[in-house]
C-alpha positions as CSV (number, residue, x, y, z in Angstrom):
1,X,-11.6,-13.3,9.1
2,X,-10.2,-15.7,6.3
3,X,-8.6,-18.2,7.9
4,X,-5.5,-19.5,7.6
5,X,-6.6,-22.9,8.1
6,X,-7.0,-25.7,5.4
7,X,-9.9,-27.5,6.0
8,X,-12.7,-24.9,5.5
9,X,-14.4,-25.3,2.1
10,X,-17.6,-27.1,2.1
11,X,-19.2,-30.0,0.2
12,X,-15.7,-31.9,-0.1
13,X,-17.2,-35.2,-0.3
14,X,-18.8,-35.4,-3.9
15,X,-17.1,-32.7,-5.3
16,X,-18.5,-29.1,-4.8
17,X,-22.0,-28.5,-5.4
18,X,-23.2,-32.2,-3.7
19,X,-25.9,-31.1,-1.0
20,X,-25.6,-33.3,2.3
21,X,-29.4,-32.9,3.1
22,X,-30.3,-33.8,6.8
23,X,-33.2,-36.6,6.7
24,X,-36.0,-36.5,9.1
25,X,-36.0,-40.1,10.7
26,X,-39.5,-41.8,10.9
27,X,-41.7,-43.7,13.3
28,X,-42.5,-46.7,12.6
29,X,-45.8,-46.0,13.3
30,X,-46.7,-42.8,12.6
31,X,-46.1,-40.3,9.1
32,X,-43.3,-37.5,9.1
33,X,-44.2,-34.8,11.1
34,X,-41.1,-32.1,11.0
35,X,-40.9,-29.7,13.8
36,X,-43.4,-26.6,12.4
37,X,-40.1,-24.4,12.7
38,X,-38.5,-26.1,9.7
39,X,-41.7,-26.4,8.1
40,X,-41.4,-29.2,6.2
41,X,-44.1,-30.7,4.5
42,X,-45.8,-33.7,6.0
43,X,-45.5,-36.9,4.5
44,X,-47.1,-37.4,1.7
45,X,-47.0,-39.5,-1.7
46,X,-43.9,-38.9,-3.8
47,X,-45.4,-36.9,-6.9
48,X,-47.0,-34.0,-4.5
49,X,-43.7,-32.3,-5.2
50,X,-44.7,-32.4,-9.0
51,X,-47.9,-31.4,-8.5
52,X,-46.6,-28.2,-5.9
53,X,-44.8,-27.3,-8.8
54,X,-47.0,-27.3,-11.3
55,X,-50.0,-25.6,-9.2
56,X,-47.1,-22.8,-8.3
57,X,-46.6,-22.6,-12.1
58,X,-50.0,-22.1,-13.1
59,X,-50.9,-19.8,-10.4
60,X,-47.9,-17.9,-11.2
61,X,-49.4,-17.0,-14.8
62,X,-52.6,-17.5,-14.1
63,X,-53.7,-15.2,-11.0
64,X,-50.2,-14.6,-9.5
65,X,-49.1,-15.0,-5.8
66,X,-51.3,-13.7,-2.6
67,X,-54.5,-14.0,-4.5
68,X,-57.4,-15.1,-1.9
69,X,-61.0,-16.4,-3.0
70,X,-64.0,-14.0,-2.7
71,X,-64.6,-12.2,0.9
72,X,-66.1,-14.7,3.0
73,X,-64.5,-18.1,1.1
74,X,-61.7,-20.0,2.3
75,X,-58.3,-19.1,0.9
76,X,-57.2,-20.5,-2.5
77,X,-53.6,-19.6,-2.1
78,X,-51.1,-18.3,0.1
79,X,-51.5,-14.4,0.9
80,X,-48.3,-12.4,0.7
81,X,-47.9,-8.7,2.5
82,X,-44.6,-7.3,1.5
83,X,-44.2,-4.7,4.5
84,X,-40.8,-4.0,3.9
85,X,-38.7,-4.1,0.7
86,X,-35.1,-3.0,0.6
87,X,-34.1,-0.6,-2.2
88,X,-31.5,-2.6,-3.5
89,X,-32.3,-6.3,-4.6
90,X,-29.1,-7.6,-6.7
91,X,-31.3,-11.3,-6.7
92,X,-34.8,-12.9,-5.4
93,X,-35.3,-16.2,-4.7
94,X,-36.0,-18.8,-7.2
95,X,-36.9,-22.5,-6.9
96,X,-33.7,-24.5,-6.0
97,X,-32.2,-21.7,-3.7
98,X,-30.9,-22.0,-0.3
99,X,-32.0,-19.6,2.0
100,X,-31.7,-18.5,5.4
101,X,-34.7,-17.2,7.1
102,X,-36.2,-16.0,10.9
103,X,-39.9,-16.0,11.3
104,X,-42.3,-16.0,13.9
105,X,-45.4,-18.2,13.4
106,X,-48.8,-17.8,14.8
107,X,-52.6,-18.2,14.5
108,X,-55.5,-16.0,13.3
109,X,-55.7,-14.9,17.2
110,X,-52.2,-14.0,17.2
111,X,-51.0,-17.4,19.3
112,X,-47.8,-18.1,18.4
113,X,-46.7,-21.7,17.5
114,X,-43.6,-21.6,16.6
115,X,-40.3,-19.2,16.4
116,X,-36.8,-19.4,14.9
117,X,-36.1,-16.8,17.2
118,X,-36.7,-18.3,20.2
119,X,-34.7,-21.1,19.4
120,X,-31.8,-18.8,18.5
121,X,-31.4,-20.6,15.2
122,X,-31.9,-19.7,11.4
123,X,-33.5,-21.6,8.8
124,X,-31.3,-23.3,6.7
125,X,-32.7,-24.5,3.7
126,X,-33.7,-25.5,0.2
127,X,-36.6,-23.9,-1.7
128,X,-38.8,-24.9,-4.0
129,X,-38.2,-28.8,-3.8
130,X,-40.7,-30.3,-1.6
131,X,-39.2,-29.7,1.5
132,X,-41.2,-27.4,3.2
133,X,-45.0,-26.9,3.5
134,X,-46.3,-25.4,-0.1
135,X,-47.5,-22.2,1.6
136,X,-44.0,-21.6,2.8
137,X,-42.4,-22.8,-0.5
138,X,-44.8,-20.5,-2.3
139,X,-44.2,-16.9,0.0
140,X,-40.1,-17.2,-0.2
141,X,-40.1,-17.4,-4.2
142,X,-39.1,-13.9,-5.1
143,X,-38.1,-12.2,-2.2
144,X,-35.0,-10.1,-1.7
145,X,-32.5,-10.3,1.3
146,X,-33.5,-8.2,4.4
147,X,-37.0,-8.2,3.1
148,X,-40.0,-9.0,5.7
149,X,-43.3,-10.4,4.4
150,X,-46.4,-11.6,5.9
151,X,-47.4,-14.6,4.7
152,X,-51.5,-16.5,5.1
153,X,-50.8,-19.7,4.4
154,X,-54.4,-21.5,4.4
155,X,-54.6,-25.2,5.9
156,X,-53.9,-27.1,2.6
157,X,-50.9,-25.3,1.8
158,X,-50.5,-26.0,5.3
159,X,-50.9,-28.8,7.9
160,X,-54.1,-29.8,6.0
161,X,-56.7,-31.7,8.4
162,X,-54.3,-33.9,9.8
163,X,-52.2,-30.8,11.8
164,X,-49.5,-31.9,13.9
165,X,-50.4,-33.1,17.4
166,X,-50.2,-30.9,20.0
167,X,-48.8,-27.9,18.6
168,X,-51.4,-27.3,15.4
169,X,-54.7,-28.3,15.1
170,X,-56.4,-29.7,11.8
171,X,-57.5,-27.0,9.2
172,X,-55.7,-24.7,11.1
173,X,-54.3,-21.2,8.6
174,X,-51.1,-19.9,9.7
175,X,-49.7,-16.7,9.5
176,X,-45.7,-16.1,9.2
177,X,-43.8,-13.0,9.4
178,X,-40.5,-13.3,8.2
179,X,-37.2,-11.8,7.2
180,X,-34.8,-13.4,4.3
181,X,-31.2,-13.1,5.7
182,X,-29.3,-14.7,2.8
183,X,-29.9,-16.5,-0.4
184,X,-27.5,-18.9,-2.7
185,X,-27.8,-21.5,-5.2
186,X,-24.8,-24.4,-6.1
187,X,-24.3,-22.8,-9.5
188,X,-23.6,-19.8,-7.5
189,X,-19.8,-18.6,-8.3
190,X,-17.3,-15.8,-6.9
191,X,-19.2,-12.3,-7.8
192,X,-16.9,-10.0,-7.8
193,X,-17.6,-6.3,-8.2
194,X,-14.9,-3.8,-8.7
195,X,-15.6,-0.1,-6.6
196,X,-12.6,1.7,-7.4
197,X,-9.8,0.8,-9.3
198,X,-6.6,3.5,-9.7
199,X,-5.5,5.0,-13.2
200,X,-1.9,3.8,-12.7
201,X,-1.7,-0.3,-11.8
202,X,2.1,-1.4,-11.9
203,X,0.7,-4.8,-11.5
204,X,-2.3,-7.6,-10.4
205,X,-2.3,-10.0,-7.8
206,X,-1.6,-13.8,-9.3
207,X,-1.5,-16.8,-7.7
208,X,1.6,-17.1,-5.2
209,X,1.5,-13.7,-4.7
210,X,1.6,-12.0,-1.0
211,X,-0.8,-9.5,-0.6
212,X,-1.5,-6.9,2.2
213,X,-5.0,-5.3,2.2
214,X,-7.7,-4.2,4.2
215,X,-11.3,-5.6,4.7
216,X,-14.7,-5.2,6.4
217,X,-16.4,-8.5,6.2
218,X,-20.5,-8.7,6.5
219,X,-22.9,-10.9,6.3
220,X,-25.4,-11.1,3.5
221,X,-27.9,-9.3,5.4
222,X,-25.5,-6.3,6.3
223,X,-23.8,-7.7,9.7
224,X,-20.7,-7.0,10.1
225,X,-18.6,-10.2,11.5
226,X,-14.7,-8.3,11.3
227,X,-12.3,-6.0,10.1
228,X,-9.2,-5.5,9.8
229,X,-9.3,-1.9,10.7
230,X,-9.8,-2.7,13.9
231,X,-7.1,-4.4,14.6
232,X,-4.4,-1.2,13.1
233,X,-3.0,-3.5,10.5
234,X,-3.6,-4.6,7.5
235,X,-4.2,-9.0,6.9
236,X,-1.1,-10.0,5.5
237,X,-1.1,-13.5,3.6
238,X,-0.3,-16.0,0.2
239,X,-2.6,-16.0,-2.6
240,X,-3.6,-19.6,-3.9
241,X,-1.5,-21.3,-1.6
242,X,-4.7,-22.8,0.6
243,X,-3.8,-19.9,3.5
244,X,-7.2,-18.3,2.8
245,X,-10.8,-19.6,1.7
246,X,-11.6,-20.4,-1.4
247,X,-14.0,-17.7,-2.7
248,X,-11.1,-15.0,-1.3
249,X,-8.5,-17.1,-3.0
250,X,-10.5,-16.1,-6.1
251,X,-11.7,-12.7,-5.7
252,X,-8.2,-11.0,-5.0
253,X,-7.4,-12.3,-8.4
254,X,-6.6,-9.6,-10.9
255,X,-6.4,-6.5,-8.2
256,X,-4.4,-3.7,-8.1
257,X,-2.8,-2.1,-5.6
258,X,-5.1,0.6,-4.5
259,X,-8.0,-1.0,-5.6
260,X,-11.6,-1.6,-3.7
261,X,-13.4,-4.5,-4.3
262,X,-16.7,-6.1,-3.3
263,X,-16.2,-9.6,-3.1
264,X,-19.5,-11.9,-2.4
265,X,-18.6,-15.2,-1.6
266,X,-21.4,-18.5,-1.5
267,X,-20.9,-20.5,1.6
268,X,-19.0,-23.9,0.1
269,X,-16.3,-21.3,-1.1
270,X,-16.4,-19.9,2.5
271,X,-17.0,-21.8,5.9
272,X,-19.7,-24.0,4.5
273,X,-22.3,-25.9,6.6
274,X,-20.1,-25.1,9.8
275,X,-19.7,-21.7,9.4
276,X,-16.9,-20.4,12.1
277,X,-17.3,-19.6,15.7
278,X,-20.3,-17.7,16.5
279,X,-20.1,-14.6,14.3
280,X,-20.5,-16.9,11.2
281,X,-23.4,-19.0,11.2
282,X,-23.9,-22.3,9.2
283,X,-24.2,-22.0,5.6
284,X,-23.7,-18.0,5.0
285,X,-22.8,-16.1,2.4
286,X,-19.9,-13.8,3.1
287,X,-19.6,-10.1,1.5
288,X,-16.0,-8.6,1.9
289,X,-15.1,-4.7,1.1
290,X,-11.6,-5.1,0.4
291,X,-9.2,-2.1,-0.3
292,X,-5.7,-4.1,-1.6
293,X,-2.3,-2.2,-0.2
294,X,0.2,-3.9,-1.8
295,X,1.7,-6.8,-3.6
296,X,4.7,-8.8,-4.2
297,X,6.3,-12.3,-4.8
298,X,9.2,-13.8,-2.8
299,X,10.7,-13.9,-6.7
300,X,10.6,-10.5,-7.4
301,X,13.7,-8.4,-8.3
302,X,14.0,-4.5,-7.9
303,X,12.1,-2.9,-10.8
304,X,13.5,0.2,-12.7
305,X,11.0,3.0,-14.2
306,X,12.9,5.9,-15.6
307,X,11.2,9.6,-15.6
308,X,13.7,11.6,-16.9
309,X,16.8,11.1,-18.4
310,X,19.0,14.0,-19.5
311,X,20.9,14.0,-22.6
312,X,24.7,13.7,-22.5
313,X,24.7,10.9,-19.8
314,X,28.8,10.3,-20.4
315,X,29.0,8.2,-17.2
316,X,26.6,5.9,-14.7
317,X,26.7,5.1,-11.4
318,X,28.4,1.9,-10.3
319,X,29.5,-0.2,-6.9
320,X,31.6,1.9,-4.9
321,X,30.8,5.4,-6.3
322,X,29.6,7.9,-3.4
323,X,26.3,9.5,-4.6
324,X,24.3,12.8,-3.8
325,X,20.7,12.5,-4.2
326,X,16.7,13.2,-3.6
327,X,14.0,10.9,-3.4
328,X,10.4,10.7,-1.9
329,X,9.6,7.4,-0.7
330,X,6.2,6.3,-0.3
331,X,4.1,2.6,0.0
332,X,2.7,1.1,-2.8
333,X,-1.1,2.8,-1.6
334,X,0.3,6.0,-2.2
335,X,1.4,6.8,1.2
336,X,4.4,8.8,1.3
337,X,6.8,7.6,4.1
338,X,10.1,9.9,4.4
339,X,11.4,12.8,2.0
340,X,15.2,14.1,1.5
341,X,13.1,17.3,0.4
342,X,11.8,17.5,3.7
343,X,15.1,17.7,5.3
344,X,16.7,20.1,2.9
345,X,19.5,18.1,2.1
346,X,20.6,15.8,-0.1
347,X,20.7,11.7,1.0
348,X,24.7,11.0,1.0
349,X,25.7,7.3,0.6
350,X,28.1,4.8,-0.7
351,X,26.4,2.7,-3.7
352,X,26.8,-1.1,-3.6
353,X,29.0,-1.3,-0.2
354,X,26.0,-1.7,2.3
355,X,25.1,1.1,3.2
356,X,21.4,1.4,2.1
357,X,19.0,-1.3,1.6
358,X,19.9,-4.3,-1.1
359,X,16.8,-2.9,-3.2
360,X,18.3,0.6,-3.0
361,X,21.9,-0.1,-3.5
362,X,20.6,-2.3,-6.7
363,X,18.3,0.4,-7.7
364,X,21.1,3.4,-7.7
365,X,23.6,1.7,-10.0
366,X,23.6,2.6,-13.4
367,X,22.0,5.9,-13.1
368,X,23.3,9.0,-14.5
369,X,23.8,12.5,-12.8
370,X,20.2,14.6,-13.2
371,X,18.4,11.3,-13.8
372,X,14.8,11.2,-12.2
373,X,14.0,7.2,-12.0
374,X,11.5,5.0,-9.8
375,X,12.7,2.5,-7.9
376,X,10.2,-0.9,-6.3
377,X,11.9,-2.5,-4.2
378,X,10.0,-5.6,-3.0
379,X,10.0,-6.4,0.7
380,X,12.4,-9.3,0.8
381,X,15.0,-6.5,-0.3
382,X,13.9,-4.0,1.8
383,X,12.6,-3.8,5.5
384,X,11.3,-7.5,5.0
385,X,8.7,-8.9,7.7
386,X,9.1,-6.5,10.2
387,X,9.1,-3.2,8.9
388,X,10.7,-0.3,10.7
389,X,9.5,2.0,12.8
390,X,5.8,3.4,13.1
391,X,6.0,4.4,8.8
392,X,6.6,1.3,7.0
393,X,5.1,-1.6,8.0
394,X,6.2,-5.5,7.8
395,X,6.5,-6.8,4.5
396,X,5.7,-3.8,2.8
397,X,6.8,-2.6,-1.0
398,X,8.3,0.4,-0.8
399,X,8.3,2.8,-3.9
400,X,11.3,5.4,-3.8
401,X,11.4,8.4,-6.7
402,X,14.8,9.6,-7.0
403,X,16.6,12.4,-8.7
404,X,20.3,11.8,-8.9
405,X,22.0,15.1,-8.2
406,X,25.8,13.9,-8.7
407,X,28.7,10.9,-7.5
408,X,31.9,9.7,-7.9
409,X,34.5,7.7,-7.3
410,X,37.4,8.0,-4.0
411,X,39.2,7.5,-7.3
412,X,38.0,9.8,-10.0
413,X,41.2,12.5,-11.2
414,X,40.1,16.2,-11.6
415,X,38.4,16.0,-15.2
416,X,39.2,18.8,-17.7
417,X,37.8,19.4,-20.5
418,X,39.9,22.6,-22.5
419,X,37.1,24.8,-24.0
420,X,39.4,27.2,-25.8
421,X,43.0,27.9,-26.6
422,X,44.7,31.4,-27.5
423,X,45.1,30.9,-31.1
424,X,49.0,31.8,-30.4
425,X,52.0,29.4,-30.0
426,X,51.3,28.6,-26.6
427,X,55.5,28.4,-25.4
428,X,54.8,28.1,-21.1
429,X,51.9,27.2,-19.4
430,X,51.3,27.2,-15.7
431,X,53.5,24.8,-13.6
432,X,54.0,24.0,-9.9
433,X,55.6,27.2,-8.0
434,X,53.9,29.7,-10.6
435,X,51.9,32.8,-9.0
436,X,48.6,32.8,-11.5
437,X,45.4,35.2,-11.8
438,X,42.4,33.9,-13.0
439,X,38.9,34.6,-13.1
440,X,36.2,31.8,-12.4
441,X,32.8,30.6,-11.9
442,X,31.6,27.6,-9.6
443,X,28.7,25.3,-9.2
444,X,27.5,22.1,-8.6
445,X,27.1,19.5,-10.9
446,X,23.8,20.3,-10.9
447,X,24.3,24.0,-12.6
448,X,23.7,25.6,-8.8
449,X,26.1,28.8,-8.8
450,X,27.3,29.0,-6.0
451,X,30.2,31.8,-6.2
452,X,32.2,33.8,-9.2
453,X,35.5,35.7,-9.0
454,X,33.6,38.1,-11.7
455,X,31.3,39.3,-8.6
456,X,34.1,41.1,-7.1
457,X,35.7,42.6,-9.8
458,X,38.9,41.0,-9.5
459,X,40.6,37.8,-10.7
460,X,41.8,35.1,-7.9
461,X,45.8,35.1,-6.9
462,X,47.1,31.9,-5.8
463,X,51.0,30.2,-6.1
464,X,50.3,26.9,-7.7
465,X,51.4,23.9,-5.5
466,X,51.7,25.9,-2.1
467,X,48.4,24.5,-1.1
468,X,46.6,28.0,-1.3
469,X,43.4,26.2,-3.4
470,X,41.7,23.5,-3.1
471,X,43.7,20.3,-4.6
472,X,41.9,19.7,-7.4
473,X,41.6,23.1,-8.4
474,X,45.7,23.4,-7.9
475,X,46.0,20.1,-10.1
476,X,43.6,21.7,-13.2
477,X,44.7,24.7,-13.2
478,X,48.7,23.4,-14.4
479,X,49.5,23.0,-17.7
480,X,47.5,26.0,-18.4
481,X,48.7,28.5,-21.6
482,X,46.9,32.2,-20.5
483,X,43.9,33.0,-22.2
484,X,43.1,29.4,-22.3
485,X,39.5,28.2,-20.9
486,X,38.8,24.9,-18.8
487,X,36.5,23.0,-17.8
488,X,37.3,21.2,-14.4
489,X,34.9,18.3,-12.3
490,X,36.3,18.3,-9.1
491,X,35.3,15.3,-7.3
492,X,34.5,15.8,-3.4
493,X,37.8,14.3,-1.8
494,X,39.6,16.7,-4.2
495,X,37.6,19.6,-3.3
496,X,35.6,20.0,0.2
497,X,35.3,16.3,1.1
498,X,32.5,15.3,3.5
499,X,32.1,18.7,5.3
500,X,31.0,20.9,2.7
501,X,30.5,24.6,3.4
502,X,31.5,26.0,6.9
503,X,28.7,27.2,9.3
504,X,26.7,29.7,8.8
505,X,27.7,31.5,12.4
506,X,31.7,30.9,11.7
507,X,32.7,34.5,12.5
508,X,30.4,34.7,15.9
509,X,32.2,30.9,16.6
510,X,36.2,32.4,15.5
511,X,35.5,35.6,18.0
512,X,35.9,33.6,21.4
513,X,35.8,37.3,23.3
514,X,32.8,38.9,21.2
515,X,34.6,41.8,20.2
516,X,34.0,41.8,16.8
517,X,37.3,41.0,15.6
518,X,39.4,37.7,15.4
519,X,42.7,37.8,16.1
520,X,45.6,35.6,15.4
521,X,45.8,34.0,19.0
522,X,41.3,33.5,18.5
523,X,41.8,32.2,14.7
524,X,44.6,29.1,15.9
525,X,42.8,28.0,19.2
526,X,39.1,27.9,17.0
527,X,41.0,25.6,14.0
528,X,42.9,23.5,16.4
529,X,39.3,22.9,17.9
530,X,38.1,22.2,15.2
531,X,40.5,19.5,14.0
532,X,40.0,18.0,17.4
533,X,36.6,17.2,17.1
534,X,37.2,15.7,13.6
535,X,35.7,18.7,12.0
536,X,38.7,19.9,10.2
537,X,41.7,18.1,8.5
538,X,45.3,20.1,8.5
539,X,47.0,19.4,5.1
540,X,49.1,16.2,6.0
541,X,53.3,16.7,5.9
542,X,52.9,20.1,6.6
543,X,53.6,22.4,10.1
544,X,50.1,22.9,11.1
545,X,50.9,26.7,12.4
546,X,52.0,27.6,9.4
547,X,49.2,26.4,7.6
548,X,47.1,28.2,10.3
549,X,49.1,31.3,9.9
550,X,48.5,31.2,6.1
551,X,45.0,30.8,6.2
552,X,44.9,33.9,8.8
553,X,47.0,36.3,6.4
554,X,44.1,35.0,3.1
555,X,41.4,35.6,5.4
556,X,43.1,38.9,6.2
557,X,42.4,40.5,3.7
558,X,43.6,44.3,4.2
559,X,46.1,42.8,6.5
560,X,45.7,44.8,10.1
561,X,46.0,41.6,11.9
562,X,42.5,41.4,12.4
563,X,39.5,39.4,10.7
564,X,36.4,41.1,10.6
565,X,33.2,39.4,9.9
566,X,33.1,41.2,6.7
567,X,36.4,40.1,5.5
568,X,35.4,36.1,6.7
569,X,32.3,36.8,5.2
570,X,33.9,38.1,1.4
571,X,36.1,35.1,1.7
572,X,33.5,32.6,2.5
573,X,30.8,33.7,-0.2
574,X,33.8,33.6,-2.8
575,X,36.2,30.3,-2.1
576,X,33.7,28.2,0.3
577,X,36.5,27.3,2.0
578,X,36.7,24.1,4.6
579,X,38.9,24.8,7.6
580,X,42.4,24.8,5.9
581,X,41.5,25.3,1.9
582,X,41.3,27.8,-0.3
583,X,39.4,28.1,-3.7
């Protein structure tokens, strides 16, 4: 309900606090007579209002309000019955207040001369000043919004002798039952009261800022004029930048995301003495519940939080490198929006080249492999004004933990680190064309095992340079003395490239007749298959059936011309192997 438009403060001419009272115009001919609704006082010389005030002072000390004479004499003072009091009372009205009241107004036989109700409009108006009838001036001062009183206001707090003609007669008492509906004064300011405010509070809303929160917006007497629930979406707009009134302008000051406010606002910092459409009257003060979502500036960059950082970070990530990791991604309220976790998998992308938002592909660079950081990515560099899909919302910040599993470069050579030598004269070491046994143990960069030579009880056989392992291990493997220990970092487009393991149903995919074995004929037509639907690469330059027939007689393994699933099976578990490589 705050609205976007400009011109709804009120008081503007004087400055704020400058009442515009509305003046009661006068016959020439006869004295003042207000309509009884507003009950205003009839005219009368100018220094009654001095002695109202001092006759409410004294009585106030002296025998307090809604003390009557003896049974049987006329009433001194007005008689107030409090018949219902609300528990909580956070102010009572003083002299100088404006209120806003309904009453109904009647005689001692219950004749009614006069209602708000029936003319469908509150009182509006100043207390304590002269301005209405001193019984009515008198039974307002300390009473609590949504309270109802019963107030015996005897004819010279009244009407006096003179009444008003036609409607009440001379020396007549009135009796008044009304409800306060709200209650302000021009010194009033913004009270903001904070309801729940989060532990963790990565920053508070200034002016300029763009904020999306929630609200339910009530009157001071409890009714409700709008909220934003009901519309599925949360109100969306600039701080400080004259987009919302004034009193909100203020009371979003300062908030966190997450947090619930309770901001009351007095009506010339809200909709003033026009109030807006018909759910909010003339001079009323506004209560708003206000949960905030989230907050940004159009000048914020991505911001960088690291969690974890593990020791021995030799290299970070930079534009170009292709990168492996997890992340949750959630809103700045906490609500969690999409999870690699959830999928199993790891997120694959190119960093810096486009292929993840601007805030992400910022955010990712200069990481290090294992590193858990947080990345907030403000909406501009993110899904912007119109979200995506049913999760994240339009210009929403978006909070993304990641854990940085590994990357590297198209570029990056095998990297080998030598980890012992024999401490013999090392005179040949292992060149292109040389048949080598070696034992081994794989894993990702990460430390997962994934297989070990040592589990079968036998070193690995392979002729370096006939394209028997997988590239990279054929390039770190020469140059090797025996008994020497490496370390190799295979990067992906020297290892398994983009497709990773094989299926887990390979073997029931390979035996096209379901016979339990895969023969020669079975093995070719499956890997030509596979090629064909860009599954598979065939080592360039080289006759793709003999490649094929060379990958049969490894996978062969007690070489009957048949593959078994438990031969495929060994071979898998222990080399990974993609289509046409070996490990």
């Amino acid at each position: 309900m705050e609205d976007r438009k400009r011109g709804s403060q009120l008081w503007e001419e004087g400055g704020q606090g400058v009442w515009r009272r509305r003046r009661l115009s006068r016959s020439p001919s006869l004295p003042a007579v207000p309509a009884p609704g507003t009950m205003f006082r009839a005219g009368r010389p100018s220094h009654t209002v001095l002695r109202s005030l001092l006759l409410l002072l004294l009585q106030a000390v002296g025998r307090g309000l809604g003390r009557a004479s003896p049974a049987g004499s006329p009433l001194e003072d007005v008689v107030i019955e409090r018949y219902h009091i609300p528990r909580a009372c956070p102010r009572e009205v003083q002299m100088g207040d404006f209120v806003r009241y309904h009453y109904n107004g009647t005689f001692e036989d219950g004749k009614k001369f006069d209602s708000s109700y029936d003319r469908h409009t509150l009182v509006a108006i100043v207390v304590g000043v002269g301005r209405l009838i001193t019984g009515m001036d008198r039974g307002l001062m300390g009473m609590c919004v949504n309270e109802r009183r019963r107030l015996i206001v005897p004819p010279h707090l009244g009407y006096g002798s003179i009444g008003v003609a036609g409607l009440i007669p001379p020396d007549a008492t009135l009796y008044f039952d009304v409800v306060l509906l709200d209650v302000w004064n021009k010194a009033d300011t913004v009270q903001v009261s904070t309801l729940l405010r989060p532990p963790h509070c990565p920053r508070m809303v200034q002016d300029s800022d763009f904020v999306r929160y929630h609200y339910n917006g009530t009157l001071l007497d409890g009714t409700a004029f709008d909220t934003s629930y009901s519309r599925g979406g949360t109100y969306d707009t600039y701080v400080g930048s004259g987009w919302l009134i004034k009193g909100m302008d203020q009371g979003l000051l300062g908030m966190c995301p997450g947090e619930r406010r309770k901001i009351v606002i007095p009506p010339f910092l809200a909709y003033g003495e026009k109030g807006y459409g018909t759910v909010i009257p003339p001079q009323a003060s506004l209560v708003f519940q206000v949960l905030l979502i989230d907050v940004h500036n159009p000048k914020d960059a991505v911001q960088l939080e690291t969690l974890e950082l593990p020791p021995g970070c030799v290299r970070r990530a930079v534009a170009g490198d292709f990168m492996r990791y997890h992340y949750n991604g959630s809103l700045m309220d906490g609500t969690l929006f999409d999870s690699s976790y959830s999928r199993n998998g790891t997120y694959n992308t190119y960093v810096g080249q486009g292929y993840v938002i601007p805030g992400m592909d910022q955010g990712l660079q200069g990481s290090c492999m294992g590193e858990r950081r947080r990345i907030t990515i403000p909406p501009h560099l993110a899904y912007g004004e119109n979200g995506t899909g049913d999760k994240i919302p339009g210009s929403a910040v978006l909070i993304f933990d990641v854990h940085i599993i590994d990357f590297h470069n198209p570029a990056d050579p095998v990297e080998i680190k030598t980890l012992s030598r024999p401490p013999e004269t090392c005179n040949e070491t292992a060149k292109l064309g040389d048949f080598v046994r070696y034992h081994y143990n794989c894993s990702l960069l990460d430390g997962t095992k994934l297989f070990s030579s040592h589990d079968y009880g036998a070193p690995q056989e392979a002729t370096l340079g006939a394209h028997k392992v997988i590239e990279g291990l054929d390039t770190g493997l020469q140059g090797m003395c025996v008994g020497e220990r490496r370390q190799l970092v295979v990067p992906p487009h020297l290892a398994h490239g983009e497709s990773g393991d094989p299926p887990a149903n390979l073997f029931e995919d390979m035996d096209l007749n379901k016979d339990g074995e895969v023969p020669p004929e079975e093995f070719s037509t499956f890997i030509k298959a596979q090629v064909s639907e860009g599954k598979g690469r065939l080592l360039p330059g080289q006759d793709p059936e003999k490649t094929i027939g060379d990958m049969f007689q490894n996978q062969d393994r007690n070489q009957d011309g048949n593959i078994t699933a438990e031969e495929l099976k060994l071979k898998s578990d222990e080399d990974q192997e993609r289509v046409h490589e070996e490990l």
